[in-house]
GUMAR-730031 format. One record per residue: residue number from 1; residue in three letters; x, z, y of N, C-alpha, C in turn. Coordinates in steps of 0.001 Angstrom, whole numbers. Each point is the difference from the previous one (the first is absolute). Example, Ala and Ser with C-alpha at 12.3 -4.5 7.8 and 13.67 -1.06 7.14 Angstrom:
<sites>
  guro  torgu      n.x      n.z      n.y     ca.x     ca.z     ca.y      c.x      c.z      c.y
     1    ALA    13190     7800    -5690     -890        0     1190      900        0     1200
     2    SER     -350     -720     1050      820       60     1190     -770      730     1090
</sites>
This chain:
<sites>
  guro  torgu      n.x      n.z      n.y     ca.x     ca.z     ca.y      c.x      c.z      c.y
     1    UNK    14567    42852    34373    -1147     -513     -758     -747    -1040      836
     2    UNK     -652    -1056     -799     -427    -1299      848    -1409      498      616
     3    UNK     -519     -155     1094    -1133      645      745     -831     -974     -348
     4    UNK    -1437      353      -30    -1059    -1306      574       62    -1276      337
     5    UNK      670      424     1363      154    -1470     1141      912     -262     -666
     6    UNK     1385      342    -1059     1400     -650     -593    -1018    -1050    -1041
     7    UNK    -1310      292    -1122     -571     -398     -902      -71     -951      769
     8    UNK    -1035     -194      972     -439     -968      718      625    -1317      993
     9    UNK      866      572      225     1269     -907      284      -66     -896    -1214
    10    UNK      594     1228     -518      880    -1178    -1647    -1576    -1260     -424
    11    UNK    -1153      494     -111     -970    -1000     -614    -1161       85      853
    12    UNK      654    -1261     1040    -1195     -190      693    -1027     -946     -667
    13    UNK    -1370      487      785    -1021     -984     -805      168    -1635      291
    14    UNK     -231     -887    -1280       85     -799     -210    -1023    -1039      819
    15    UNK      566    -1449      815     -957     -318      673    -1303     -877     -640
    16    UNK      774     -550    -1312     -924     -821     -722      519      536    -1459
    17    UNK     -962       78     -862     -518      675    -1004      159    -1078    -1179
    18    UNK     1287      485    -1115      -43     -682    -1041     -827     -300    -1036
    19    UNK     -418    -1138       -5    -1515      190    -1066      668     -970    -1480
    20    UNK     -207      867    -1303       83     -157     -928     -786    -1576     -373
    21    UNK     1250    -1127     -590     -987     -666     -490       86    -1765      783
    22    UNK      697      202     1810     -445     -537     1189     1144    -1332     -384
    23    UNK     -705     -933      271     1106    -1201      349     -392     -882    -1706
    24    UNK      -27    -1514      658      -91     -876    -1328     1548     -478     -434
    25    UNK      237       14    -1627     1200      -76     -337     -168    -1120     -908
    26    UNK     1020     -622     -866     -778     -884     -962     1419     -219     -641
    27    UNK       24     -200    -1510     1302     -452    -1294     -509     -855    -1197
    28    UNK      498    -1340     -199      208    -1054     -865     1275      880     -929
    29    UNK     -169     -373    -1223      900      663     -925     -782     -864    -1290
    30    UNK     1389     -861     -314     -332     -648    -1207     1498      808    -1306
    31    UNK     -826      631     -590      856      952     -780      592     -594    -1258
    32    UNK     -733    -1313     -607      440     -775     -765      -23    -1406      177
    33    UNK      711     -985      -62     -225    -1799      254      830     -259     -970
    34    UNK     -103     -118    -1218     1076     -459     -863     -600     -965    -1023
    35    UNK     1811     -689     -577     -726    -1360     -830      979      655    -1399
    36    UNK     -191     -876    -1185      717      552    -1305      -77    -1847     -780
    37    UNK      677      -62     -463       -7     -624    -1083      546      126    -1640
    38    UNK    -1504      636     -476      517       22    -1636     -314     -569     -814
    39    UNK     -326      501    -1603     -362     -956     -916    -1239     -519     -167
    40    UNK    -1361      828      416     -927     -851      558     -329     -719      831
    41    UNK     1240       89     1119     -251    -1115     1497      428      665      651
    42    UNK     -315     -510     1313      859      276     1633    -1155      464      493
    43    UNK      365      879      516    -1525      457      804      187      859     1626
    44    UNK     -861      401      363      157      569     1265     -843     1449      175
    45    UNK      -51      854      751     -966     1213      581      439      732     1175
    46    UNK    -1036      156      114      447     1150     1629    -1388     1170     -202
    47    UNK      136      641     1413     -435     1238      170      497       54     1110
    48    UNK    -1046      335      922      208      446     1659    -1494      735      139
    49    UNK      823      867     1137    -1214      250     1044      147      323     1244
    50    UNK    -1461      261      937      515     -222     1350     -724     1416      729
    51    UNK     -275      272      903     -825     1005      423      125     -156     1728
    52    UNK     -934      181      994     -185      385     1343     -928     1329      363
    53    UNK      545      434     1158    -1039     1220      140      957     1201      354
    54    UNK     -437      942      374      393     1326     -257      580      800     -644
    55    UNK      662     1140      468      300     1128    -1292    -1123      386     -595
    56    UNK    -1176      177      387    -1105      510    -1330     -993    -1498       92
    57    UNK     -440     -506      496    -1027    -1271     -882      948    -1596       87
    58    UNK      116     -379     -807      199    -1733     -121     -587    -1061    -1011
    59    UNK      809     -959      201     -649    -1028     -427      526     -595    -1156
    60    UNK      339      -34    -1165      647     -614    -1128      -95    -1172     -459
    61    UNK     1034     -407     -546     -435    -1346     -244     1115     -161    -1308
    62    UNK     -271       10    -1606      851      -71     -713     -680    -1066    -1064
    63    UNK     1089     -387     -521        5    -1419    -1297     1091      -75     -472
    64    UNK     -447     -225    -1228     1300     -843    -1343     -394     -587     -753
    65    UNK      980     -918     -872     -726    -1141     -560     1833     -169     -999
    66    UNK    -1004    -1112     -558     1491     -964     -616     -457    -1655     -322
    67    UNK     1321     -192     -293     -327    -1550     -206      842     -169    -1747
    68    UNK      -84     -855     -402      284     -443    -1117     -112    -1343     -620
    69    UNK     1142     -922     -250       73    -1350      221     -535    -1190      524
    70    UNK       89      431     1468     -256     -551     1117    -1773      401      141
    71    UNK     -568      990     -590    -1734      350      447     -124     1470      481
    72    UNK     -938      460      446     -426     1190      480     -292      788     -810
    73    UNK      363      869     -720     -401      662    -1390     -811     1283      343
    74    UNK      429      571     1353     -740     1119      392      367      194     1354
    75    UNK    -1083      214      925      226      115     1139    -1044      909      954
    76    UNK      -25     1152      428     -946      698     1093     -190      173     1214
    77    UNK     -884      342      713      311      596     1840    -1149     1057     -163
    78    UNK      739      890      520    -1113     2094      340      135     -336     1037
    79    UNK     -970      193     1116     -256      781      739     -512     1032      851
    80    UNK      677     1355      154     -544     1214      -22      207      520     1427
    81    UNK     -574     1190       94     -361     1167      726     1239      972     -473
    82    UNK     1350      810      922      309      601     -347       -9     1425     1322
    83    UNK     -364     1142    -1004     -451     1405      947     1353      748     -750
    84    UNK      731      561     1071     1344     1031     -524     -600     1189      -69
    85    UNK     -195      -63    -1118       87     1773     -762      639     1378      561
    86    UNK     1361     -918      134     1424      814       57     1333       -9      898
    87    UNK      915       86     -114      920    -1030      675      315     -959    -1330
    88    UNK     -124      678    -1174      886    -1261     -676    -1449     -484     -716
    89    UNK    -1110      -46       60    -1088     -189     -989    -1162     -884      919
    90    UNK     -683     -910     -964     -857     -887     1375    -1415     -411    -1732
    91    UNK    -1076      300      780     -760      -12     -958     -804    -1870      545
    92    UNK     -142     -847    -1030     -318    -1792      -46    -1091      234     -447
    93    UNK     -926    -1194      860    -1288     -436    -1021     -323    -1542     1322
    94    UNK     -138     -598    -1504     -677    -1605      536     -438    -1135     -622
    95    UNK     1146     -772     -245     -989    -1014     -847     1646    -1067     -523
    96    UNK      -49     -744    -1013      508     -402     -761     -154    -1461     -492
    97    UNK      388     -994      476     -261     -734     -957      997    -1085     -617
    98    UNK      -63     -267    -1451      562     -577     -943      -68    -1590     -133
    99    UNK      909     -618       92     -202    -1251      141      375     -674    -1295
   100    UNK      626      553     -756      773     -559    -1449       89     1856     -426
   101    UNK      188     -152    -1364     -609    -1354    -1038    -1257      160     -187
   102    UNK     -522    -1247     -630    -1235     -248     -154    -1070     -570     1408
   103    UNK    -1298      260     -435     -768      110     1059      281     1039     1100
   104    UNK        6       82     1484      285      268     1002    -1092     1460       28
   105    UNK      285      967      558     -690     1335     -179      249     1069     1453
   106    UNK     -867      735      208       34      978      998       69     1231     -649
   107    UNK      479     1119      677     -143     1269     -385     -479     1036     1076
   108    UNK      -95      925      -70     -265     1179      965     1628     1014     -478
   109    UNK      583      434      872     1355      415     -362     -249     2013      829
   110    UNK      797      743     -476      233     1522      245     1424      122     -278
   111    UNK      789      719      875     1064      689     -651      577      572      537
   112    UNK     1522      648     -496      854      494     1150     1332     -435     -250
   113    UNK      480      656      665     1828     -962      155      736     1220     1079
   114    UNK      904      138     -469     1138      814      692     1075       96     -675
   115    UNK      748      970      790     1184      765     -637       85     1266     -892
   116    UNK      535      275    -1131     -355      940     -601     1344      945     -149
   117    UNK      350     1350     -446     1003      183      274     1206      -46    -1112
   118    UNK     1236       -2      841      814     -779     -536       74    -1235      706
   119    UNK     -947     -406      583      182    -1719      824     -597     -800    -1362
   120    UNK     -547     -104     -415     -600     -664    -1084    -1169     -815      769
   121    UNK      -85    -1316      302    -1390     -777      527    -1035     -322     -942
   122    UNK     -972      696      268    -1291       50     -858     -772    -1025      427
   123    UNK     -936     -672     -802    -1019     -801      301     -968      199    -1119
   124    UNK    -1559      124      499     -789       76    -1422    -1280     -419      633
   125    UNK     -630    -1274     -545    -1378     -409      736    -1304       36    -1187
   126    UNK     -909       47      208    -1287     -366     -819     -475    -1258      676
   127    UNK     -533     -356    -1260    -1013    -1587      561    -1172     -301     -568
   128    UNK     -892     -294      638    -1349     -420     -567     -289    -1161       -4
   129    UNK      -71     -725    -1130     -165    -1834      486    -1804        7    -1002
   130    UNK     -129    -1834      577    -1602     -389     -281     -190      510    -1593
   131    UNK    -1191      -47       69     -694      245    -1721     1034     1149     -905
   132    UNK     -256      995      578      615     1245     -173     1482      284     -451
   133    UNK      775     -829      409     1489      147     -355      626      854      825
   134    UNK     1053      666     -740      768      975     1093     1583       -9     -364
   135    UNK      696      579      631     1744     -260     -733      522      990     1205
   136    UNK      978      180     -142      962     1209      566     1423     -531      -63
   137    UNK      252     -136     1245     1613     -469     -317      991     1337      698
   138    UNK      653      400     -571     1621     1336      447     1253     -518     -243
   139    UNK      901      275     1803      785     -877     -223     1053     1969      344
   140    UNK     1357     -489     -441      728      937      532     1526     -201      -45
   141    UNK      586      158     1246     1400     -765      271      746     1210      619
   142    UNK     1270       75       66      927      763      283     1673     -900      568
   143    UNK      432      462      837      948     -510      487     1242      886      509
   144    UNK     1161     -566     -907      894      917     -196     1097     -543      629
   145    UNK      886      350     1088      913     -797      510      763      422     -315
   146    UNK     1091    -1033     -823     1893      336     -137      568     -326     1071
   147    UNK      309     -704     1066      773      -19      792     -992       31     1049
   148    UNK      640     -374     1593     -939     -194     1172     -583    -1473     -233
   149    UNK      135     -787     -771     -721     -961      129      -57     -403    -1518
   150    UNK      167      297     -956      -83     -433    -1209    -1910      933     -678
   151    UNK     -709      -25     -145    -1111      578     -825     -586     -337    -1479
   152    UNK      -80      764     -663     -715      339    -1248    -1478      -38     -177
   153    UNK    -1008     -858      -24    -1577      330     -243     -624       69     -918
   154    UNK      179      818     -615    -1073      -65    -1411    -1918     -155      127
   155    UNK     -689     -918     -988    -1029     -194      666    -1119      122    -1286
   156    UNK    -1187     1012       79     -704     -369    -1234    -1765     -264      838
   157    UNK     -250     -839    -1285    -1387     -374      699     -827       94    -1399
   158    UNK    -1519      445      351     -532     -158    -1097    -1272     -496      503
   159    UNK     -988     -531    -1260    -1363     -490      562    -1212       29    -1280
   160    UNK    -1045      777      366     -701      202    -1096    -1836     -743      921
   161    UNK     -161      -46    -1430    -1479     -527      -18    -1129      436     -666
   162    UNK     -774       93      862    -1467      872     -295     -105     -737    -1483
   163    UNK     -539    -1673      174     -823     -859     -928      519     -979     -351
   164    UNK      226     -670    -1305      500    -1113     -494     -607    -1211     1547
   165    UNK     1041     -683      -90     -468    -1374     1074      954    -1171     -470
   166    UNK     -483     -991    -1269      577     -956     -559      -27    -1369      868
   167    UNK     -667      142     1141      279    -1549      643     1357      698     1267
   168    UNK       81      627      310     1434      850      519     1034      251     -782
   169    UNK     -239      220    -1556      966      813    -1010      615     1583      163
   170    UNK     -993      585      621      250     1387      191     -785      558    -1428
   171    UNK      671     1050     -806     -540      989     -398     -798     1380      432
   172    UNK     -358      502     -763    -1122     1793      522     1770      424     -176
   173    UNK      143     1296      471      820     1229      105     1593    -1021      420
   174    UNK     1271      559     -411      896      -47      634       66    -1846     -143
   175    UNK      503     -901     1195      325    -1209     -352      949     -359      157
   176    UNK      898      295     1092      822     -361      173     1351     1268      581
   177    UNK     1118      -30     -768     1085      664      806     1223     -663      480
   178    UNK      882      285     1082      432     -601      324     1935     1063      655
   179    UNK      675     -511     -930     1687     1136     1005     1065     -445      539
   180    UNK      109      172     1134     1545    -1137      405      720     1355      210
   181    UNK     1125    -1013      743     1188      759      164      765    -1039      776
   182    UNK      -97      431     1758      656    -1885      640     1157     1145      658
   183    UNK      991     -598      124     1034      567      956      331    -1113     1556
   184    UNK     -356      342     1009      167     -585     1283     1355       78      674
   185    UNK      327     -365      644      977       84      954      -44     -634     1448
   186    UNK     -384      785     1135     -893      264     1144     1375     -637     1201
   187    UNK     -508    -1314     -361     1039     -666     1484     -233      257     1359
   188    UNK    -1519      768     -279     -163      377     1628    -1839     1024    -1036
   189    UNK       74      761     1210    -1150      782     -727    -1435     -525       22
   190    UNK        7    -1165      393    -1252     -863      156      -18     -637    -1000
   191    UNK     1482     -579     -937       88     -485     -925      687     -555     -828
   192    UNK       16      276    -1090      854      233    -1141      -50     -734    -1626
   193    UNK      358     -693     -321      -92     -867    -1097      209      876    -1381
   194    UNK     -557     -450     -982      569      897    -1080     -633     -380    -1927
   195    UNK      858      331     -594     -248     -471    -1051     -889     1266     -614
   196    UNK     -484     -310    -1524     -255     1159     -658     -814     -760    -1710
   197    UNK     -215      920     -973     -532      321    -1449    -1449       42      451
   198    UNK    -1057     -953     -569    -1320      576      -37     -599     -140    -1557
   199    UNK     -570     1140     -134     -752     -195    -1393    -1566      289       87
   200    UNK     -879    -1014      -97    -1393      -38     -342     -288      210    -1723
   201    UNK    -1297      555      477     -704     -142    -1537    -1251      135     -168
   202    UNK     -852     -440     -778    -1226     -125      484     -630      943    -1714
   203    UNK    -1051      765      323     -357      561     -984    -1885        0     -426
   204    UNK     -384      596    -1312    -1141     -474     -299     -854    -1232     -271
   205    UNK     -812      -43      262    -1171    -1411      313     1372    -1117      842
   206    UNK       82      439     1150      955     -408     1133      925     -533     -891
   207    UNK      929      -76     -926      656     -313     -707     -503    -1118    -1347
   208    UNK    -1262      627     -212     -165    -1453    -1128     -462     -708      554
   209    UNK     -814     -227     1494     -507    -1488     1080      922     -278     -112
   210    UNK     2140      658      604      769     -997     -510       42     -499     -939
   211    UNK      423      465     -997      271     -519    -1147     -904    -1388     -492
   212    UNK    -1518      -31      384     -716     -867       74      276    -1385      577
   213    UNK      685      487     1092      389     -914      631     1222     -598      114
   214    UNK      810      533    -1207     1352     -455     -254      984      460     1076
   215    UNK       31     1391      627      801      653      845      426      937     -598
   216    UNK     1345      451      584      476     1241     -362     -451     1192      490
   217    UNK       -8      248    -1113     -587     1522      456      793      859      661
   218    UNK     1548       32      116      601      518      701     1179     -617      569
   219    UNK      381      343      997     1725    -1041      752      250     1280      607
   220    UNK     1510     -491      -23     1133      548      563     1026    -1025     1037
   221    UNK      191     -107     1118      482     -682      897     1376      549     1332
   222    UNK      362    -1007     -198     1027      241     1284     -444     -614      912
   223    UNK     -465      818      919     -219     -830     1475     1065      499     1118
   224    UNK     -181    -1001      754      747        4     1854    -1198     -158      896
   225    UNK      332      699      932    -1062     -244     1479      585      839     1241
   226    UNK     -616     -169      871       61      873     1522    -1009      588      -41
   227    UNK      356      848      608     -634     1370      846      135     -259     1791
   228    UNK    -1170      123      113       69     -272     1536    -1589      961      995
   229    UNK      432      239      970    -1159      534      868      332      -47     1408
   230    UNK    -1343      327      648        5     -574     1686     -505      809      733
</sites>
């Protein structure tokens, strides 16, 4: 039987003390950069984000946007405060602001973002913008790999609004939804090109500002882009 002094042998005390949390780390990850050309035009969008800091506090830095025959149709930058909950959970709050469409706008932002189980990537923020507007955007993606380098991403996004806002073209309650489906193929795990199906649709109020404006209220597209991070 192992004695005392055998315990003590085996685990001597440690001379420096692992502290939860220690050392600055930092990841660029642009999860979408893609262009399409369909029957309303050629257009472009992305989606990235970045983060520095720690296992429990950092620094965020996320935006997306699009373009649409050759203009800026929508475009943002957050930047937040992120505190880890969890290992897989990190609770955001900061600030937001909107550069398109319309007049240019700030928000006050809350949310959280992790992994859920199953591997399902959650995202869900609140926002408070000027003269009492608010909106909620939930995003949720999953990634399914068929081979070692071939992947499956299914992607849904949604975005609702407190209050009608006609110089933006947002509606009150649901405005916008959004579902792809891109398949990648990972020439190196930093980065990977890939096609995929996206279908938008815009609903409510949010839907007759289009219509007002001689837009479709809904598209369906084939896009290509890379996937890349650092």
């Amino acid at each position: 039987m192992p004695t005392d002094a055998d315990r003590a042998a085996a685990f001597p005390p440690l001379a420096h003390a692992h502290v939860h949390g220690g050392g600055i780390h930092s990841l660029v990850r642009f999860n979408r950069f893609e262009a399409w050309d369909a029957d309303p035009g050629r257009g472009q969008a992305w989606e990235g984000k970045a983060w520095i800091g720690g296992d429990v506090h950092r620094l965020w830095l996320r935006s997306e946007g699009e373009r649409e025959h050759g203009h800026t149709a929508s475009a943002d930058l957050e930047v937040l405060y992120g505190r880890g909950l969890s290992a897989w959970w990190d609770l955001l709050a900061g600030v937001r602001h909107d550069f398109k469409p319309g007049p240019s706008q700030s928000w006050a932002a809350i949310g959280v973002q992790g992994m859920a189980p199953y591997k399902f990537e959650l995202s869900a923020t609140a926002y408070l913008g000027e003269h009492g507007h608010s909106a909620l955007r939930a995003e949720v993606e999953y990634e399914l790999p068929l081979t070692s380098r071939l992947v499956l991403q299914p992607l849904v996004e949604v975005e609702l609004h407190g209050r009608n806002d006609a110089r933006r073209g947002t509606g009150s309650g649901l405005s916008t939804a959004e579902a792809g489906l891109r398949l990648r193929y990972e020439l190196d795990r930093r980065f990977a090109p890939y096609i995929g199906l996206v279908h938008e649709r815009s609903f409510g109020n949010t839907a007759d500002y289009r219509r007002s404006e001689g837009e479709p209220v809904s598209d369906t597209r084939w896009v290509v882009g890379v996937r890349w991070w650092f």
